[in-house]
LOMARSE-776436 format. One line per field, with one value per atom (N, C-alpha, C, O): residue in three letters; chain; x, y, z. Coordinates in steps of 0.05 Angstrom, whole numbers. Layout:
BEGIN
r	[ala/...]
c	[A/...]
u	[X/...]
v	[Y/...]
w	[Z/...]
This chain:
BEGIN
r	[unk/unk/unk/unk/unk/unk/unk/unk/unk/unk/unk/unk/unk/unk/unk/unk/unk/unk/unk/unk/unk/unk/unk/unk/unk/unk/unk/unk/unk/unk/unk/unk/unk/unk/unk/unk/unk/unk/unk/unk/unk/unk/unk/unk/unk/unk/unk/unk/unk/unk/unk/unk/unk/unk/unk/unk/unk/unk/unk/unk/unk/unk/unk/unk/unk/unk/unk/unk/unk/unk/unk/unk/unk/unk/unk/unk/unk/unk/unk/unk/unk/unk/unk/unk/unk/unk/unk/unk/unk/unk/unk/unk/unk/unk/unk/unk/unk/unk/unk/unk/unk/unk/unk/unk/unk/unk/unk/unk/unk/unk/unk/unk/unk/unk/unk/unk/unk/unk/unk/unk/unk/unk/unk/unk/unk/unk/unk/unk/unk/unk/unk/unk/unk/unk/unk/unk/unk/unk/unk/unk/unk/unk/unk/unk/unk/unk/unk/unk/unk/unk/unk/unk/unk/unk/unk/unk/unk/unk/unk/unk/unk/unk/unk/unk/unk/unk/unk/unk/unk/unk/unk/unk/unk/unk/unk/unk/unk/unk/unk/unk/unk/unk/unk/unk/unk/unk/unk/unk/unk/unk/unk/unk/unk/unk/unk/unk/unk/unk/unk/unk/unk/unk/unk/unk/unk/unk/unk/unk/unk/unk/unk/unk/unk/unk/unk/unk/unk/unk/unk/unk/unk/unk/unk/unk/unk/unk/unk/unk/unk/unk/unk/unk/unk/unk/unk/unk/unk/unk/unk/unk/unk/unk/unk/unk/unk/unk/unk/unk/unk/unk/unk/unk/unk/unk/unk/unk/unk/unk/unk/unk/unk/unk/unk/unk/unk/unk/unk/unk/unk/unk/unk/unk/unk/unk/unk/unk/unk/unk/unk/unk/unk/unk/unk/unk/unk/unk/unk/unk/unk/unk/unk/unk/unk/unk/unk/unk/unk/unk/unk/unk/unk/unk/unk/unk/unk/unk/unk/unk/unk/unk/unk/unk/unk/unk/unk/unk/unk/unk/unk/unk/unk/unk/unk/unk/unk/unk/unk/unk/unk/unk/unk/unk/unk/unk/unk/unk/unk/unk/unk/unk/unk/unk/unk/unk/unk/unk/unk/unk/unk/unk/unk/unk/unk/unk/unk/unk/unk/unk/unk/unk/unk/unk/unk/unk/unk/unk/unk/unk/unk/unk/unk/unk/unk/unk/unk/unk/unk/unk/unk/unk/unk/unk/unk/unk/unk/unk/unk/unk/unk/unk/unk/unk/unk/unk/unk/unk/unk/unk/unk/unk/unk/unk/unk/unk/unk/unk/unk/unk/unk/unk/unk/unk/unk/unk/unk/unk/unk/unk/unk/unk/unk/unk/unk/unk/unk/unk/unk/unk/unk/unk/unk/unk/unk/unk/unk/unk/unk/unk/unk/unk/unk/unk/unk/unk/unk/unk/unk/unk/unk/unk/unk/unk/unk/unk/unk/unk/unk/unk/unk/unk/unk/unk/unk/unk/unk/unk/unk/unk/unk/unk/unk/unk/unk/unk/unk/unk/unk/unk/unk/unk/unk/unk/unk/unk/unk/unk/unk/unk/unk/unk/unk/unk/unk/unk/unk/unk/unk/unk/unk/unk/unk/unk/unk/unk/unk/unk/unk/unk/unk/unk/unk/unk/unk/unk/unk/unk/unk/unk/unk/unk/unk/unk/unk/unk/unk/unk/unk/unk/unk/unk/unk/unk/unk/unk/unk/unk/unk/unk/unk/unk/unk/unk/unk/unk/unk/unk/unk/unk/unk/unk/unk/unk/unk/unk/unk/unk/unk/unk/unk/unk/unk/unk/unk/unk/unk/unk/unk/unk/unk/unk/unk/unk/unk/unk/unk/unk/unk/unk/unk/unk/unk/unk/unk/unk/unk/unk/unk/unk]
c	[A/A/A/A/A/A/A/A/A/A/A/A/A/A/A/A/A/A/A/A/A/A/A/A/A/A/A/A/A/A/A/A/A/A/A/A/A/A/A/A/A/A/A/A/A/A/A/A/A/A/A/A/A/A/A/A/A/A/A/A/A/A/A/A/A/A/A/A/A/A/A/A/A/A/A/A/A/A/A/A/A/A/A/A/A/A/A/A/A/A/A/A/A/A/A/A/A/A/A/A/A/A/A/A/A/A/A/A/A/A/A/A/A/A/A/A/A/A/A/A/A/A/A/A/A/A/A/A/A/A/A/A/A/A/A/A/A/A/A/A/A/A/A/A/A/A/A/A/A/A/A/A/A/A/A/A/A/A/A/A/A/A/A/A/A/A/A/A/A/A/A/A/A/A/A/A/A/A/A/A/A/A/A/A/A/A/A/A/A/A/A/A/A/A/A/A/A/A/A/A/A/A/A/A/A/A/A/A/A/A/A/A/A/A/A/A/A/A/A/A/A/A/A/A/A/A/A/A/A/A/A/A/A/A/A/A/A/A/A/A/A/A/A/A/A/A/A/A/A/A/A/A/A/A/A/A/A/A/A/A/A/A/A/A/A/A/A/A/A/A/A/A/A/A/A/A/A/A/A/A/A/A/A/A/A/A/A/A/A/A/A/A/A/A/A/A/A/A/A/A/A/A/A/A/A/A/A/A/A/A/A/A/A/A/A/A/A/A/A/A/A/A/A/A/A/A/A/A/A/A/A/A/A/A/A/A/A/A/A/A/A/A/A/A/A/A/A/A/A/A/A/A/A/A/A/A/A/A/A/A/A/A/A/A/A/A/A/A/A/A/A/A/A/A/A/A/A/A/A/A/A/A/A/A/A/A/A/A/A/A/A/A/A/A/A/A/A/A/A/A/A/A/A/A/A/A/A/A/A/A/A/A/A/A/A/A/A/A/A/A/A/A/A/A/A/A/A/A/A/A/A/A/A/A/A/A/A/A/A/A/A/A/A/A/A/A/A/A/A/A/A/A/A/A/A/A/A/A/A/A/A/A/A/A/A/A/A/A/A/A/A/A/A/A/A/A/A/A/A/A/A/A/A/A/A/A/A/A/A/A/A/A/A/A/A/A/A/A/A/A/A/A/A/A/A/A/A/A/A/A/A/A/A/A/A/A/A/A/A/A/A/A/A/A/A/A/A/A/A/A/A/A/A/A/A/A/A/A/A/A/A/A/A/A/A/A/A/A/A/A/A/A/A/A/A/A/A/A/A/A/A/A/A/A/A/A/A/A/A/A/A/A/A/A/A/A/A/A/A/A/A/A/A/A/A/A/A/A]
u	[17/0/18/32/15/34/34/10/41/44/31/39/16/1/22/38/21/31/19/7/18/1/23/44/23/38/45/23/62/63/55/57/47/46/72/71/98/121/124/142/112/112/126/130/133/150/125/102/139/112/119/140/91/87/73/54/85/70/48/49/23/1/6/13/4/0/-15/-10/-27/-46/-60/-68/-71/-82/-65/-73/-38/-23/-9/-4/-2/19/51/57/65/93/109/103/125/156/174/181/193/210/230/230/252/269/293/307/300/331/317/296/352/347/370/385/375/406/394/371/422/410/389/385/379/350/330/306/336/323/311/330/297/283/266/254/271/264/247/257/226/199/188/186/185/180/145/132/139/110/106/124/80/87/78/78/65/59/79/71/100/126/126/132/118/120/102/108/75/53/56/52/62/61/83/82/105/134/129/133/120/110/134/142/147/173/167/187/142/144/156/155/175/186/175/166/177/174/201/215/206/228/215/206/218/210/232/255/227/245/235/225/232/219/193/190/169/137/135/115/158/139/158/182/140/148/168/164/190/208/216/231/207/216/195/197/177/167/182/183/193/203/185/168/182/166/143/141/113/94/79/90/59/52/45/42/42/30/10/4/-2/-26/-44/-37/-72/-91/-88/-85/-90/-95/-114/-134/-107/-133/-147/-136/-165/-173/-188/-194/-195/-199/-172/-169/-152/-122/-114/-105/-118/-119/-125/-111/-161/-169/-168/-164/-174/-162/-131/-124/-116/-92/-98/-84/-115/-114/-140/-144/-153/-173/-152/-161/-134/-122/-98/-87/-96/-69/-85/-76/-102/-135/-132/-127/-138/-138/-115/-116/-95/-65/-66/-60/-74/-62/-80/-72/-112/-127/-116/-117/-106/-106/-78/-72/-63/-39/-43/-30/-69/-66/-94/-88/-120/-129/-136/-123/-157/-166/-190/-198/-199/-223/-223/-204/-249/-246/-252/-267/-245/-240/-265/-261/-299/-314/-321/-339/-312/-319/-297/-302/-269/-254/-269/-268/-281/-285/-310/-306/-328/-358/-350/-361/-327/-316/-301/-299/-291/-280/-299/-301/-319/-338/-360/-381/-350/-374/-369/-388/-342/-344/-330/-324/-326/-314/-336/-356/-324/-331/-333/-321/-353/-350/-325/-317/-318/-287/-257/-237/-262/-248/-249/-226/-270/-284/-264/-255/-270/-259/-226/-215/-209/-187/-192/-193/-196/-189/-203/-203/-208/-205/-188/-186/-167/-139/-120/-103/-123/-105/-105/-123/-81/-87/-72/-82/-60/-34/-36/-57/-26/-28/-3/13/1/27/22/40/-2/-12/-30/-46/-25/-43/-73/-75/-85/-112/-130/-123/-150/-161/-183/-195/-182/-184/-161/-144/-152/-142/-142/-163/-120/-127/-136/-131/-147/-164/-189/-193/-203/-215/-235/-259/-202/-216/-231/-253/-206/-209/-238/-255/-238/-258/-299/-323/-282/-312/-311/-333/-299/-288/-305/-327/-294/-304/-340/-345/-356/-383/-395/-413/-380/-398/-387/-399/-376/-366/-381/-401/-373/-382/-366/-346/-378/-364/-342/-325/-338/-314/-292/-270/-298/-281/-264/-243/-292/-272/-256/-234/-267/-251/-224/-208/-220/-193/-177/-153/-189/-178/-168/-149/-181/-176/-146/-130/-145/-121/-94/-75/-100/-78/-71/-55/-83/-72/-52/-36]
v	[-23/0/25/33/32/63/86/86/102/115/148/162/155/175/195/192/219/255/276/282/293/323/337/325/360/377/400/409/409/426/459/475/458/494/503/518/501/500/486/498/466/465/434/424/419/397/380/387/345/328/319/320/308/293/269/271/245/224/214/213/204/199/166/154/148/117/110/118/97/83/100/97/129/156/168/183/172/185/204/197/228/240/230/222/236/232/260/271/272/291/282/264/290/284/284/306/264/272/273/294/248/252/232/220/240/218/212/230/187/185/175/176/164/160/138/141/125/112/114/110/117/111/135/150/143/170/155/134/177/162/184/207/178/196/199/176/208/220/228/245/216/222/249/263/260/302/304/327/279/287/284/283/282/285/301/292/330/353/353/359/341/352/321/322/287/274/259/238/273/259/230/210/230/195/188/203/165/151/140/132/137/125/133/157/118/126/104/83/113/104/107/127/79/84/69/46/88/89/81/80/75/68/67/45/88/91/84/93/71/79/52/38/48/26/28/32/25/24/-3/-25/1/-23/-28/-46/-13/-9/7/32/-9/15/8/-14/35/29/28/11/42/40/47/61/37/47/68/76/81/111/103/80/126/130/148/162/150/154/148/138/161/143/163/187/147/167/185/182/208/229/233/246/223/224/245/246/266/295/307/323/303/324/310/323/283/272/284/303/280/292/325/333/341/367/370/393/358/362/351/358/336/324/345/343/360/381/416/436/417/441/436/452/412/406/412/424/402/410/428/428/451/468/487/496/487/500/490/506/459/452/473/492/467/477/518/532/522/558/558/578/532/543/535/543/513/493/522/536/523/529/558/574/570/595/610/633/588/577/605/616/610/628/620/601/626/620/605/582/615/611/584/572/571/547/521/497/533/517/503/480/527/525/496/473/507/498/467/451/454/434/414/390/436/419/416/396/433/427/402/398/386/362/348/337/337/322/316/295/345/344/344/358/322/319/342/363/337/353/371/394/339/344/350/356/343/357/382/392/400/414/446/468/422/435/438/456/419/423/450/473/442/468/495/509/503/527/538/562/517/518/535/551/529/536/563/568/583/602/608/626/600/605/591/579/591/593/596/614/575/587/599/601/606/629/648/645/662/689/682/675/686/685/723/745/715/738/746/767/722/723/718/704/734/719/695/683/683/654/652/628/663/668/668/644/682/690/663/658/646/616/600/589/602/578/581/565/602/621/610/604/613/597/569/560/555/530/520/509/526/521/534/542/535/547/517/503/510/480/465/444/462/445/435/447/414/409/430/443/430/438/426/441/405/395/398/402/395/399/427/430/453/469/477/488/472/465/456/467/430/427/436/430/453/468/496/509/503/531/523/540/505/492/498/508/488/483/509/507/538/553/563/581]
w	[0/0/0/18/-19/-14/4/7/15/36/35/17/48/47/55/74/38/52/53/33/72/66/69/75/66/67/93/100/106/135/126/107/147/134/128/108/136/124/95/82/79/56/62/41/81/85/87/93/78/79/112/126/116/136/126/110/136/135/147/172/136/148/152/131/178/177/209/232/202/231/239/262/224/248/255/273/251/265/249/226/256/225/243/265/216/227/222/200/234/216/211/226/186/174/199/209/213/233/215/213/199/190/160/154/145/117/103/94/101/93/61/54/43/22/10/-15/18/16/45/42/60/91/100/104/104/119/141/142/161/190/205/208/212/221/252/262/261/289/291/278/306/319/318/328/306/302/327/335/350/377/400/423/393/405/431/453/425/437/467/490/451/477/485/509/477/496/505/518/497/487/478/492/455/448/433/415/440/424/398/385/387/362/349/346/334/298/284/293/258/230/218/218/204/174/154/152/137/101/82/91/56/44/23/17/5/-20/-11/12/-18/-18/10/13/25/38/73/78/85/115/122/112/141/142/163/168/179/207/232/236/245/265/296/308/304/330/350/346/373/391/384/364/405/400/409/429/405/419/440/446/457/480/480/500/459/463/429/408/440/414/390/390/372/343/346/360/330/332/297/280/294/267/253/230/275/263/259/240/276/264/233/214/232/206/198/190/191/173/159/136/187/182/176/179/171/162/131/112/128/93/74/49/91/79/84/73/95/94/70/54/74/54/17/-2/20/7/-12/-36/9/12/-6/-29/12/-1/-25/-43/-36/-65/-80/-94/-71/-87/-97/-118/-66/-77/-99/-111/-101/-110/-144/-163/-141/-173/-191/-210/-177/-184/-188/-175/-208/-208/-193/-196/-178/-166/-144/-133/-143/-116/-101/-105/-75/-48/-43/-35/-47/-37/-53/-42/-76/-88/-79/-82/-67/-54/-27/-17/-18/7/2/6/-6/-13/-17/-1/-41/-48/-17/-15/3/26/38/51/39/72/63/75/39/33/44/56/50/65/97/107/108/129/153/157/168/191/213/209/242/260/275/280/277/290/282/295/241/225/226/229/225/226/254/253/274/298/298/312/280/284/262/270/237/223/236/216/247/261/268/268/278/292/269/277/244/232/215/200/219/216/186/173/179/158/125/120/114/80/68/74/50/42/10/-6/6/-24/-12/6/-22/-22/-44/-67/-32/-49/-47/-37/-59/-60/-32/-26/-19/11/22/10/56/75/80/82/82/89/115/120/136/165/140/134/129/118/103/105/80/78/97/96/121/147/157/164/156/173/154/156/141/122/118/125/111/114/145/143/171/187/191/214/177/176/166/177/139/141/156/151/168/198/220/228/230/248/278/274/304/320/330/339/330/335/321/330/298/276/267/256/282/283/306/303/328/341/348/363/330/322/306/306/291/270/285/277/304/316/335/343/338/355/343/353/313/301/285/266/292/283/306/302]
């Protein structure tokens, strides 16, 4: 199965596997080796190593549960960014296109997030900010977090 990525608001991938995202920690010449992005708030030891499209190595396991709205709100903002950077689309038909199928608690993380790496003809507060209207409350919720 090939390996899912969204993109950071820095523009760097993160790996998506089990519910969990990963960050890039290090990468020698075939091996890239990944770090739990929840490191910070639970010091969780998991790593991941990759090796071209397939996992080869998982070290320890989390200490705590997957969160499947930061998922998802991380794969509708990532969405998002492609859409303002591929398309001509205005803001309000990007938007209209993510909120079909985002969840409550998708919903709540994207709130969280405040940033953009394109300029559109809205603020990107402005997108988020509508984006989270077809939302559920949880969802923006989580979204308001992650700004």
């Amino acid at each position: 199965m090939p390996l899912q990525f969204v993109m950071s608001k820095k523009g760097k991938r993160k790996l998506l596997s089990s519910g969990h995202l990963f960050y890039k920690e290090k990468q020698t010449d075939e091996k890239i080796s990944w770090g739990c992005e929840d490191f910070q708030k639970f010091k969780c030891p998991a790593r991941v190593t990759t090796v071209g499209d397939e996992i080869v190595k998982v070290g320890k396991n989390h200490n705590h549960v997957g969160d499947a709205a930061q998922v998802e709100a991380a794969k509708i903002y990532d969405s998002i960014r492609t859409s303002t950077k591929t398309t001509n689309d205005t803001p309000q038909n990007i938007i209209s296109e993510v909120n079909l199928g985002c969840s409550k608690a998708a919903a709540h993380k994207l709130a969280l997030i405040r940033t953009s790496t394109k300029t559109t003809n809205d603020t990107p507060q402005n997108i988020i900010s509508e984006v989270n209207l077809g939302c559920s409350k949880a969802a923006a919720h989580k979204l308001a977090l992650i700004q």
